[in-house]
N, C-alpha and C positions, 0 to 999 in steps of 0.2 A: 441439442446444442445450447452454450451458455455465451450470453455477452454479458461485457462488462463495458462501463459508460464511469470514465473519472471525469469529476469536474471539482472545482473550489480553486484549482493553481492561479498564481499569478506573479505580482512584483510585489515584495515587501521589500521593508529596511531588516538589516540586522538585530536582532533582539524582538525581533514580532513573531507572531504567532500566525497558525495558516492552519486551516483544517480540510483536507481532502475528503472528497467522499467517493465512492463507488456505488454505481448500482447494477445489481445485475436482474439480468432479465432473462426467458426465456425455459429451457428446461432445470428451471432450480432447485428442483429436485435431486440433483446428478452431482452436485459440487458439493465440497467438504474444504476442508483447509482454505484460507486465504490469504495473501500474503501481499503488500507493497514492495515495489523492487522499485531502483532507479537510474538513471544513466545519466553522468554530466559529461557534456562535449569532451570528446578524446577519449573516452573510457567507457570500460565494459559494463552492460547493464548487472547491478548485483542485488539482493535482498537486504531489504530496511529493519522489517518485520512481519512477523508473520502471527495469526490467530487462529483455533483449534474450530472444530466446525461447530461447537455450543459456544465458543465466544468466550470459554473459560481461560485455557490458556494461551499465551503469547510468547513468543520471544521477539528479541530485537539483537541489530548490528549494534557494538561496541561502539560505534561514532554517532549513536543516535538514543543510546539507552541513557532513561534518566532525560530527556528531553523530549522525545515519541511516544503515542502512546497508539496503540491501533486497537479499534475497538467492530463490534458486528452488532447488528438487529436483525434479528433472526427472522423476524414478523416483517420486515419492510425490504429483508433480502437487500439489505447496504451493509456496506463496512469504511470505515472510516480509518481514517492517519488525522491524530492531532499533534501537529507540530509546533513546540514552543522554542521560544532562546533559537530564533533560525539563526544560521551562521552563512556566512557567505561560500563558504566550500559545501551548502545543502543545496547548491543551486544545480537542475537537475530537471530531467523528463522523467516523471514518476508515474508511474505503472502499475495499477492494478490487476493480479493475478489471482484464479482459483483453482485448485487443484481438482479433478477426477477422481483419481483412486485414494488420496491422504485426509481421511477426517481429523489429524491431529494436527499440532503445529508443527511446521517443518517449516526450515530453512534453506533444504534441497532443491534449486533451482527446475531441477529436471523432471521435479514430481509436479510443477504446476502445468495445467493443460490448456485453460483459458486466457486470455488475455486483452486489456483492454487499448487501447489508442494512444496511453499515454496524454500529459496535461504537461504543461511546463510549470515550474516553481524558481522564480529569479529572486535571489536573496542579495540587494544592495548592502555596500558597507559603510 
């Protein structure tokens, strides 16, 4: 098995910056892909972005590209969301995810199998 542990959320203002981190623990051998997904009150949890299992490639949602950047350390087994220019519609329970079977980057909600507890991120305007 694989846990994931996010921590860094909090309250910022509008126009700040915030960086999440992930860590995972246990059988780390077993995951491949990883991705940040997120859920603001009233709506469906979706993906933010997502990183390939060497940390090379990424993508991102269209409301977060060009101000997200999601990155991995292979050697400390964390992955990271830097978030700049937060906006107040990024306010959200954000989730750290790792996939089982996808060593690439996906944005395929269904291919991730881990998951973490979720952190809050409140973006004041």
């Amino acid at each position: 098995q694989v846990q994931l542990a996010e921590s860094g959320g909090g309250l910022v203002q509008a126009g700040d910056s915030l960086r999440l981190s992930c860590t995972v623990s246990g059988r780390t051998i077993t995951y491949g892909a990883m991705g940040w997904f997120r859920q603001a009150p009233g709506k469906e949890r979706h993906i933010v972005a997502s990183i390939d299992w060497s940390g090379v490639s990424a993508y991102y949602a269209d409301s977060v590209k060009g101000r997200f950047t999601i990155s991995k350390d292979l050697t400390k087994h964390m992955a990271y969301l830097q978030m700049n220019r937060l906006k107040p519609e990024d306010t959200a329970v954000y989730y750290c995810a790792a996939s089982r079977t996808t060593a690439i980057a996906t944005m395929t909600t269904r291919l991730y199998d881990y998951w973490g507890q979720g952190i809050e991120v409140t973006v004041s305007s």
